[in-house]
C-alpha positions as CSV (number, residue, x, y, z in Angstrom):
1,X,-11.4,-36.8,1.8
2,X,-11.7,-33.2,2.2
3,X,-15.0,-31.7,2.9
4,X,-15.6,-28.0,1.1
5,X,-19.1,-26.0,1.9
6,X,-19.8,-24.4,-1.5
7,X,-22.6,-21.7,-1.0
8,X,-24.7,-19.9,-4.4
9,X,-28.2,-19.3,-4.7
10,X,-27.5,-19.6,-8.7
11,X,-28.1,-23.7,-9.3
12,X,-25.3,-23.4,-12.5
13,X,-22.8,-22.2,-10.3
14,X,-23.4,-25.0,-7.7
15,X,-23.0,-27.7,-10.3
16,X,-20.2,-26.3,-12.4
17,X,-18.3,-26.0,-8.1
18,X,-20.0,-29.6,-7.3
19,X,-18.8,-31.1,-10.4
20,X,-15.0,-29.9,-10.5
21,X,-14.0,-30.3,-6.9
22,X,-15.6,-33.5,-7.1
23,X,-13.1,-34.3,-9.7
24,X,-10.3,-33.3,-7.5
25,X,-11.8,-35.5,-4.9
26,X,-13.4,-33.2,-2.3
27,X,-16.7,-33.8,-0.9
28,X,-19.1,-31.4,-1.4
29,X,-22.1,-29.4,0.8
30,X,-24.0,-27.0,-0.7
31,X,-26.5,-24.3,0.3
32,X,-28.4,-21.7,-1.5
33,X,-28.6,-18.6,1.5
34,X,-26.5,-17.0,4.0
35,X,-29.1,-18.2,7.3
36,X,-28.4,-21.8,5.6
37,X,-24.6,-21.5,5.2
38,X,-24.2,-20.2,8.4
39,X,-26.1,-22.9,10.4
40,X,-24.0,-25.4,8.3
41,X,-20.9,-23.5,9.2
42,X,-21.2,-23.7,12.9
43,X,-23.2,-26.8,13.5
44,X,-20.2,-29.2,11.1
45,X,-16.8,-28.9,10.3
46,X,-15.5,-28.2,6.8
47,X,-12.1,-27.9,6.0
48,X,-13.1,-25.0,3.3
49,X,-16.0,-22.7,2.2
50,X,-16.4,-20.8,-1.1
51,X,-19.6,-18.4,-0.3
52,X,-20.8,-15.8,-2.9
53,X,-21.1,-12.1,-1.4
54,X,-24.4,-11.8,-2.9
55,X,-26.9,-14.3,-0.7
56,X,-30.8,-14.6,0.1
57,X,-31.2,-13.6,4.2
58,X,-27.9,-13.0,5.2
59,X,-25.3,-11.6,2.9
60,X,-21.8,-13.7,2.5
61,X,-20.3,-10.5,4.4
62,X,-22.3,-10.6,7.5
63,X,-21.8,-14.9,7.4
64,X,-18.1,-14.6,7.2
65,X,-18.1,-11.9,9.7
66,X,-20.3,-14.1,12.5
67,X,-18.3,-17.1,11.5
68,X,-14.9,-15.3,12.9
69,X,-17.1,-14.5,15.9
70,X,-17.4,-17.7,16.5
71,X,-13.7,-18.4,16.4
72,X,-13.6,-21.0,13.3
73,X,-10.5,-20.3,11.6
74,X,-11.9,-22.5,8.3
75,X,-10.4,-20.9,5.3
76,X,-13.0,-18.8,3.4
77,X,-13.4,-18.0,-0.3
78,X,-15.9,-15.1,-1.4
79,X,-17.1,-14.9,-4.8
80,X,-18.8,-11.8,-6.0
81,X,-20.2,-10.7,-9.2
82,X,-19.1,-7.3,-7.7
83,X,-15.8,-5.8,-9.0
84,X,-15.7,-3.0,-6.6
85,X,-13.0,-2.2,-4.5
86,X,-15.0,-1.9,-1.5
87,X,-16.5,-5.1,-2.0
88,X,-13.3,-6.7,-1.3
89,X,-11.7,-4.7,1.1
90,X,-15.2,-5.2,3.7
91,X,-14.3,-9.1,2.5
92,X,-11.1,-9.5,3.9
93,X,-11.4,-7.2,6.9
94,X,-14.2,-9.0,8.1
95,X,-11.8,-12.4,7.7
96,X,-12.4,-13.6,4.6
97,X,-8.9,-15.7,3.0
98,X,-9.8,-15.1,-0.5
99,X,-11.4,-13.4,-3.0
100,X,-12.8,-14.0,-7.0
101,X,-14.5,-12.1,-8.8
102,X,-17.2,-14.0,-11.6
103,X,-17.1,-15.2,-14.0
104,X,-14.2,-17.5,-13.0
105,X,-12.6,-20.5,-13.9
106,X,-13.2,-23.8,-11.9
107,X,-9.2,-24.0,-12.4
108,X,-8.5,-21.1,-11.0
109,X,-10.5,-21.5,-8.0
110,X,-9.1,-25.4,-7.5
111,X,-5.7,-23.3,-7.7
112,X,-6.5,-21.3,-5.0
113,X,-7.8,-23.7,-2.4
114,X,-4.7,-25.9,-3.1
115,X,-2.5,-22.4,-2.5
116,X,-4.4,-22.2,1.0
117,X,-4.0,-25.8,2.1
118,X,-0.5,-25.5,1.4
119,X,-0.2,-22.3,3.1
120,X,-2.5,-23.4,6.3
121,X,-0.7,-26.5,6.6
122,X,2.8,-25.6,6.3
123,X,3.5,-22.4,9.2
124,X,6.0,-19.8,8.1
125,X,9.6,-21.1,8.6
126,X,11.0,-18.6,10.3
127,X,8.8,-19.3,13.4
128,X,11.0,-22.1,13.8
129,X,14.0,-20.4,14.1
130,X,12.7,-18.1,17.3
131,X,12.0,-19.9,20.4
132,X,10.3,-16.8,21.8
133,X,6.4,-16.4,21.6
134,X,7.1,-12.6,22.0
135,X,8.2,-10.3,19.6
136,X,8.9,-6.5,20.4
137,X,9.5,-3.7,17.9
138,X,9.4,-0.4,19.7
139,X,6.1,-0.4,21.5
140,X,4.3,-2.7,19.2
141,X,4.4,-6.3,20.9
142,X,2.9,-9.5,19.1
143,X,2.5,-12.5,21.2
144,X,2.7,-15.4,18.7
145,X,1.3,-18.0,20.7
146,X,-1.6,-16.5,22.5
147,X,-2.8,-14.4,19.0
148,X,-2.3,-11.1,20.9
149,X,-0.9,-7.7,19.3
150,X,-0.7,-4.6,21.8
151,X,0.7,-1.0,21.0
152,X,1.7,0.4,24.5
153,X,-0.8,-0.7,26.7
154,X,-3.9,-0.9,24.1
155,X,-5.0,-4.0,22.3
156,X,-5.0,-4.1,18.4
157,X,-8.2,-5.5,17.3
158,X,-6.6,-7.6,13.9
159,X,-8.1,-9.5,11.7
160,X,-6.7,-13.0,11.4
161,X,-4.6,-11.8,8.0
162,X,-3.6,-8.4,9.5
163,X,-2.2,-10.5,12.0
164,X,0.0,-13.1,10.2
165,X,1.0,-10.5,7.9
166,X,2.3,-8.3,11.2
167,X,3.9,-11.2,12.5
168,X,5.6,-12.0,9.1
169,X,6.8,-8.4,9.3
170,X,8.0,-8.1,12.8
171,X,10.2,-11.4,11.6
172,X,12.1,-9.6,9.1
173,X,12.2,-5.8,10.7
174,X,14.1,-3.4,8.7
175,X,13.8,-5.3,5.6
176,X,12.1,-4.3,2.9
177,X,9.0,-6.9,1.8
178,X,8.0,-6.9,-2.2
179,X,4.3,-7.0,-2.7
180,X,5.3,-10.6,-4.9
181,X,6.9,-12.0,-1.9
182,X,4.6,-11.1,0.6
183,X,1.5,-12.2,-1.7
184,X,3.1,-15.8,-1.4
185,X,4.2,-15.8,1.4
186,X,1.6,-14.8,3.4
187,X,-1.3,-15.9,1.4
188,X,0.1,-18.8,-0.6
189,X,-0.5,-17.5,-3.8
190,X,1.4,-16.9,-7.1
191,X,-0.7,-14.3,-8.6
192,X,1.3,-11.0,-9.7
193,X,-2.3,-9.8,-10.9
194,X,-3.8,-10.1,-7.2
195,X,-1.2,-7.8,-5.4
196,X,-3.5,-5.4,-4.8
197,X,-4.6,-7.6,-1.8
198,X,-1.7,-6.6,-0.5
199,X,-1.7,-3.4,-0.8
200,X,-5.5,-3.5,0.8
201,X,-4.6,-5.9,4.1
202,X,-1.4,-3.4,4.3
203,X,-3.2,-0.5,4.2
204,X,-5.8,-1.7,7.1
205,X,-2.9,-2.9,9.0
206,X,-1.2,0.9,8.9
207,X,-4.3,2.0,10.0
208,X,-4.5,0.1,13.1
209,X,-0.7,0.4,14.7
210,X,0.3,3.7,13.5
211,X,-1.0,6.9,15.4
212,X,-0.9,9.0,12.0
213,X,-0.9,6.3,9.4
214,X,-0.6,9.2,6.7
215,X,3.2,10.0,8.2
216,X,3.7,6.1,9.2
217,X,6.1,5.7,11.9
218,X,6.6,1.3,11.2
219,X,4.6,0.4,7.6
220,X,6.7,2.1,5.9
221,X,6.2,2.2,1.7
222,X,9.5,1.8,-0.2
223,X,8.2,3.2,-3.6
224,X,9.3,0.9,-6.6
225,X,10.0,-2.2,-4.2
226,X,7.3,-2.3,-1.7
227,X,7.0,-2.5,2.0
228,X,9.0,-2.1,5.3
229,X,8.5,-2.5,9.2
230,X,10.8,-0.4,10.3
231,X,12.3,0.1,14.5
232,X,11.5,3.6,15.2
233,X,14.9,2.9,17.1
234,X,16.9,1.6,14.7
235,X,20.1,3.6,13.4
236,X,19.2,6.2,16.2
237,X,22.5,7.8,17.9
């Protein structure tokens, strides 16, 4: 059984969470603030946590943040009653898997975990086919195996999705990506309405590998179709 950390300081929330994962046969921890939630966090092992963004003593921003500091890779899930942009993008910069905004449906978020598991337990096929660790497109370098992305000789400081969506890109260089199929791919979901995420997670990514992410030299956008890593070398005579 399957252990999910559920964290709300509203008491209806926690129930209406308790009550329907129970139902699906996870095992359930609550807590009602962020200082809580994080001791929780680090001190046991949960194989999933759904945290609001909105929390007594420490925010569900700054407990997401200190649980990637602590290297725990445990998928997270924010909810916030916020519908602002910025809400979301600080949410999955500072490593946060998932977002939904409330209200919600107990379905939708049972959906979502179950796109994650599948996601987190299955690794992109194409890794398969690539015996190398390394991959090189001009002087960006990803090194699958040790989690390390360099331009030239400078470290990129990713967040674990910037990351895997590089690395999905740097599989398939020179091809171009559609929002759909990198929304599943990447994050597991089936959402058409939540592609926005991608255009968030591509947007930060730009912003770290390219020197002028406004004249992108890799990301590139291919308007009506999506997205493209592209080898500065490629086609060159």
């Amino acid at each position: 059984m399957k252990t999910i950390l559920v964290v709300d300081d509203e008491p209806a929330i926690l129930t209406l969470l308790r009550y329907n994962l129970e139902q699906e046969h996870f095992k359930v921890m609550t807590a009602t603030d962020g200082a809580q939630a994080l001791t929780m966090a680090l001190q046991q092992s949960f194989d999933f946590i759904i945290l609001d963004l909105m929390l007594p003593k420490l925010d569900g921003i700054t407990v997401t943040k200190k649980i990637r500091e602590a290297k725990l890779k445990t998928p997270i899930m924010i909810l916030t009653a916020k519908d602002s942009e910025t809400d979301k993008i600080v949410g999955l910069e500072v490593g946060a898997d998932d977002y939904v905004t409330k209200p919600f449906s107990p379905r939708e978020i049972i959906a979502r975990i179950r796109a994650i598991e599948r996601r987190t337990a299955q690794p992109v096929a194409v890794v398969e086919t690539h015996p190398s660790d390394i991959l090189q497109v001009g002087d960006l370098m990803v090194d699958e195996g040790e989690v390390v992305a360099e331009k030239g000789t400078q470290k990129l400081h990713l967040t674990p999705k910037e990351f895997e969506l590089l690395v999905y890109f740097m599989h398939r260089i020179n091809k171009v990506q559609s929002r759909e199929k990198l929304l599943n791919a990447v994050w597991g979901f089936d959402y058409p309405a939540e592609t926005r995420m991608v255009d968030i997670q591509v947007s930060h990514l730009r912003e770290k590998i390219e020197t002028d992410p406004r004249h992108p030299v890799y990301l590139k956008t291919v308007r009506g179709f999506g997205y493209q890593l592209e080898d500065p070398n490629h086609d060159q005579t």
